[in-house]
N, C-alpha and C positions, 0 to 999 in steps of 0.2 A: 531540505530539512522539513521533517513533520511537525506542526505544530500541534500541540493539544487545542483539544476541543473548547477549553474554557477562553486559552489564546485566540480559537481563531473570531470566537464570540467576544472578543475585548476588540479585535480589530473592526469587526464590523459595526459595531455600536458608533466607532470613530463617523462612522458616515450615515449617523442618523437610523438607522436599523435596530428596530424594538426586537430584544429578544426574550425569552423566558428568564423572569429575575431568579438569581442564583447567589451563592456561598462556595467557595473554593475552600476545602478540609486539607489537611495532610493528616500525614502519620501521627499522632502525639497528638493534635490539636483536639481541644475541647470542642467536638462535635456537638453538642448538646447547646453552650453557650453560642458556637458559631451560627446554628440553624436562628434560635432564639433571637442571637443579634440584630440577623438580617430582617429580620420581620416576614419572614417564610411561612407560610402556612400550611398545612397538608391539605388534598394530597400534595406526593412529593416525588421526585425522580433522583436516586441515587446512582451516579452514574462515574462509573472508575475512567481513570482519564490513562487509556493503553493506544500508545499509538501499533495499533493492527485494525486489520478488516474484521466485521463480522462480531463485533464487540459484543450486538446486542445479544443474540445466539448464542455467545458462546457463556453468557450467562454477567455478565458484568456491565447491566442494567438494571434497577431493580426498583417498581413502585410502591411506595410506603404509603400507607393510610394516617400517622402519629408520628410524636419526635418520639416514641420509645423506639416505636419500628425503626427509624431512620436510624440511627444511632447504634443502634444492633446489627442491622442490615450495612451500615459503612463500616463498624468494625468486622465482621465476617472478610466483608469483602478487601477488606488491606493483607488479610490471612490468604485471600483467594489469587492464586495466578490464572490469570484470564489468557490462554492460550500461551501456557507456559512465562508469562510475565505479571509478576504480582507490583499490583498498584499502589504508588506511592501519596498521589494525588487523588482527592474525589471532585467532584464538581454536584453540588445537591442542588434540584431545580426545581421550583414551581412545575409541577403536571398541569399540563393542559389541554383541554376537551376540545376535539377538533374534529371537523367535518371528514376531511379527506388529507391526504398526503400525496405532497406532490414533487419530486425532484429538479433540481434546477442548478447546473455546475456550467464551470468553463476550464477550458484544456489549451494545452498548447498545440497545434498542429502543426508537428515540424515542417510537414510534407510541404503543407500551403503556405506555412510561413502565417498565418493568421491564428487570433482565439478566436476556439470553436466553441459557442452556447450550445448544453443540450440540456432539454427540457422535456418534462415526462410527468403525465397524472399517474404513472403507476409509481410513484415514491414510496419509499419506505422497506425496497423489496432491492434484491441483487442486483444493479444493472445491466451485467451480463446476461443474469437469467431474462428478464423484460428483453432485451437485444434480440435472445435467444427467439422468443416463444412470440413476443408482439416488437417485430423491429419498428412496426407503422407508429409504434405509439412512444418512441424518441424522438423529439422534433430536435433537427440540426440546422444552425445558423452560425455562418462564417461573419463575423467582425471584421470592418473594419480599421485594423489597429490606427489609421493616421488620421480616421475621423471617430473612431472609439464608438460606444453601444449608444445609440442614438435615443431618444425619446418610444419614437413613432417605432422603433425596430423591435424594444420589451415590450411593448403593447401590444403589437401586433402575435407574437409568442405567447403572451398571455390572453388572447383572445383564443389561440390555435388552442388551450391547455383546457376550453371553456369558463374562464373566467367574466365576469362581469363585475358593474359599480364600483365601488371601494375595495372591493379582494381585485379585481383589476390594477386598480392605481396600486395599492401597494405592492403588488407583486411587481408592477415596474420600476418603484423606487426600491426595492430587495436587488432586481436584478442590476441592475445599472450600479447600485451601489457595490454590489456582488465584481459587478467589470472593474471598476477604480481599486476595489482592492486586488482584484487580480493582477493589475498592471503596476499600482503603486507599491506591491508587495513583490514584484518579480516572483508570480506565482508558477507552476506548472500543473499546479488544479488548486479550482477555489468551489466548492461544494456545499450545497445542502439537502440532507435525505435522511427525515423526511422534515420536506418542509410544510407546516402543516397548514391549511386551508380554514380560515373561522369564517364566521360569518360578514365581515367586513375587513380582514385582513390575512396575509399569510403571516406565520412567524418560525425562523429556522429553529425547529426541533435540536437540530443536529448542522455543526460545520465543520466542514475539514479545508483546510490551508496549507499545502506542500512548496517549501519555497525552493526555485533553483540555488542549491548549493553554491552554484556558481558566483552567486548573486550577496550573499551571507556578507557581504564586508559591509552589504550597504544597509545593512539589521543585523547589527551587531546588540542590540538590544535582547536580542534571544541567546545569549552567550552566555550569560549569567545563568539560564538553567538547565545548561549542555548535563549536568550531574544527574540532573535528573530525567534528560532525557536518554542520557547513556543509560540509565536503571531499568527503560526499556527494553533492552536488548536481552534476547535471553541467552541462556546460558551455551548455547553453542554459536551465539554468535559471539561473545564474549570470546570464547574460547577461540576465535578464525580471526578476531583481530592482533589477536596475542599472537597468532601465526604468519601477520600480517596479509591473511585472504581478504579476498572483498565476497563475501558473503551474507545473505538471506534465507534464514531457515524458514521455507515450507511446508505445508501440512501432506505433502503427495509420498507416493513411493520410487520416485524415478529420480535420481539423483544428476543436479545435470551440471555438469565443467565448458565452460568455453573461454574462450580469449575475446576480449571489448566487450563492454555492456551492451552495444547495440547485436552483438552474434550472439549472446551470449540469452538475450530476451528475446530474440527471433526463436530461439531453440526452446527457449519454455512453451512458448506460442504455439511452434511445430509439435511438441509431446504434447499438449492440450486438444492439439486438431488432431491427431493419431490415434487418440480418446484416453491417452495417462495422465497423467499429474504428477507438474515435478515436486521433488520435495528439498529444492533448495534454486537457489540462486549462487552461480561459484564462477568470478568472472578473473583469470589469471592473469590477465592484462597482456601488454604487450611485452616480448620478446623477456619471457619467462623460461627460463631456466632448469635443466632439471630437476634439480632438488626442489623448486617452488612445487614443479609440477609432480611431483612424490607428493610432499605435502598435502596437497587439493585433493591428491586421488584418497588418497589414508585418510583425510577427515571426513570427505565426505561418505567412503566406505565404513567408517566407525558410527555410522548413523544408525541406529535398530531399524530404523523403520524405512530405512531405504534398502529394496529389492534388485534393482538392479542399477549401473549408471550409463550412462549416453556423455560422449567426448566427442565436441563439436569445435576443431580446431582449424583455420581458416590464416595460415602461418604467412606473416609477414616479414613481421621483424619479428616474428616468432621461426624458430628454427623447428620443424617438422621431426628432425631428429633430436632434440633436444627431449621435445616433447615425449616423445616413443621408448625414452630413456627411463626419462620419468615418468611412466607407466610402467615400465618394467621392473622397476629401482621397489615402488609401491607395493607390484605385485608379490614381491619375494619378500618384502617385508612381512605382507599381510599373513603371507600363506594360505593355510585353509581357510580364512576371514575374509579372503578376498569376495567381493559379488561378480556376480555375470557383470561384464559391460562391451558396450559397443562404441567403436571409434569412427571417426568421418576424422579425415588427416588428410591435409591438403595444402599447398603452397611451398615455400624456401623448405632444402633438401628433404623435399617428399619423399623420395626414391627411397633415401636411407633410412629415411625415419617406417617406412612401409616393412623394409627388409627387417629392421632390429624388431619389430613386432611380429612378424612372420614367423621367427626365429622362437618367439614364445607362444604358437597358435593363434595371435590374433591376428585375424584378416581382417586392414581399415578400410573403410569406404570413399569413396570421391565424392557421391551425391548423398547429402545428408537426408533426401526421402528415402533412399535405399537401405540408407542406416537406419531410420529409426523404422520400417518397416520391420527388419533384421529386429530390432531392438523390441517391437511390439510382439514378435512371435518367441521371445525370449520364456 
């Protein structure tokens, strides 16, 4: 579960962590008395609380000079969907003038079985792109989870980051405190970006908090605003729960189906290394059926903005010809609607499931690089 950003700055407060004083608005509320209340002062950072990436970009950030601006600028913005999801919540902050930005998160690392700290002076900027263009300048440190983020281990990070004095010590009591909520919160990322640099302290700009779903029985305290984080979703992901998909709308043109979430985000991964971009997430789980698999293919093909789609099926207790069914069942539905797509079909009755495709022109692949090459010359 995503938490809003005001949430995850109410958690971290719990452990001593000074952040930018703030006012949480909603829809209706007297914006004007709320600011006022708090004793806020301009400038000011009006900022829509959407759980997605890229918030600030996409335009649903906004610095105010006055409460008229502010006031004006939150109501816009409740009118405004910020990457197809309009904002129910604002969070209005105190701006504050800062040296540098600097990013500081922890992750889960399945592989190693440990949290993984990674820390970067270029905050405030893509992570992927900084990956991209200066990998040198993500510093990576494995925790140890059974003696947890030690004193001597955030300091030592924080001197890599060029820190010194007091912006020193705090950035160790940020990040250690940053660990206990990631572990007390059964996190799978606890983030800050940007986290900003003053002249004796850091203070998180910006926190994001994703809790293992898994985990949700034991923060049940966040239940009560499931309505309002459902009002996140947008409207075609609305529409894929109604159909019972497990779907994530994308901003790409490559529409991608696969069976388990773990094949299913190896395959976005693969069409991002290919040089595409998916423009969903469509995970049909296990030992899915044909009709389900009609379903997936028809919604995601009802997407405008998807080009063509990539079916990345890896059949366990999935039946192969089940699958090839429903693809076919899809395709005749569609008719001329249909898009270009490419298959990788493989495991429990592959033979057949190859044959009843065959039989409508499409030849599946075995090796899913062979596919999406196929797929990239589409």
């Amino acid at each position: 579960m995503k938490l809003f950003e005001y949430e995850a700055k109410e958690i971290i407060r719990k452990y001593g962590i000074e952040t930018p004083k703030g006012v949480v608005v909603r829809e209706g509320d007297d914006i004007r008395k709320a600011i006022e209340s708090s004793g806020l002062t301009p400038p000011l950072a009006v900022k829509a609380q959407v759980l997605v990436a890229g918030r600030g970009k996409a335009g649903g950030i906004k610095l105010v000079n006055n409460v008229d601006e502010a006031v004006s600028v939150s109501q816009q913005l409740f009118k405004t969907p910020i990457k197809g999801i309009k904002p129910s919540i604002l969070l209005i902050e105190q701006a504050i003038k800062h040296d540098a930005e600097l990013y500081a998160g922890i992750v889960l690392d399945r592989a190693e079985r440990k949290p993984l700290v990674l820390v970067s002076k270029y905050g405030g900027m893509d992570l992927e792109e900084v990956a991209r263009e200066h990998p040198e300048a993500i510093i990576k440190y494995y925790v140890d989870p059974y003696k947890g983020l030690r004193n001597y281990e955030a300091r030592i990070l924080g001197k890599q980051l060029g820190l010194t004095g007091k912006a020193l010590s705090s950035f160790e009591n940020f990040l250690q405190a940053l660990y206990r909520a990631f572990m007390d919160y059964d996190a799978e990322l606890a983030e800050s970006n940007p986290l900003a640099l003053l002249p004796d302290k850091v203070l998180p700009l910006d926190l994001r908090i994703i809790i293992d779903d898994n985990s949700l029985f034991r923060h049940t305290e966040y239940a009560a605003t499931e309505k309002e984080r459902l009002g996140e979703l947008s409207e075609r992901e609305i529409a894929a729960r109604e159909k019972d998909l497990a779907y994530v709308e994308l901003d790409g043109d490559v529409g991608v189906i696969g069976n388990g979430a773990g094949l299913t985000m190896t395959t976005m991964d693969l069409v991002y290394e290919f040089g595409m971009k998916p423009a969903d997430f469509l995970d049909v789980g296990g030992g899915a059926e044909a009709e389900h698999i009609r379903d997936a293919v028809e919604f995601v093909m009802s997407d405008p903005k998807v080009k063509k789609v990539f079916i990345n099926i890896f059949g366990g207790i999935t039946r192969a010809d089940e699958v090839a069914r429903g693809i076919v069942m899809a395709l005749k539905d569609l008719g001329n609607k249909a898009k270009p797509l490419v298959v990788r079909l493989t495991g429990t009755n592959e033979e057949q499931g190859r044959e009843i495709l065959k039989e409508v022109g499409i030849t599946p692949y075995s090796d899913p690089l062979e596919a999406l090459q196929a797929l990239k010359n589409l």
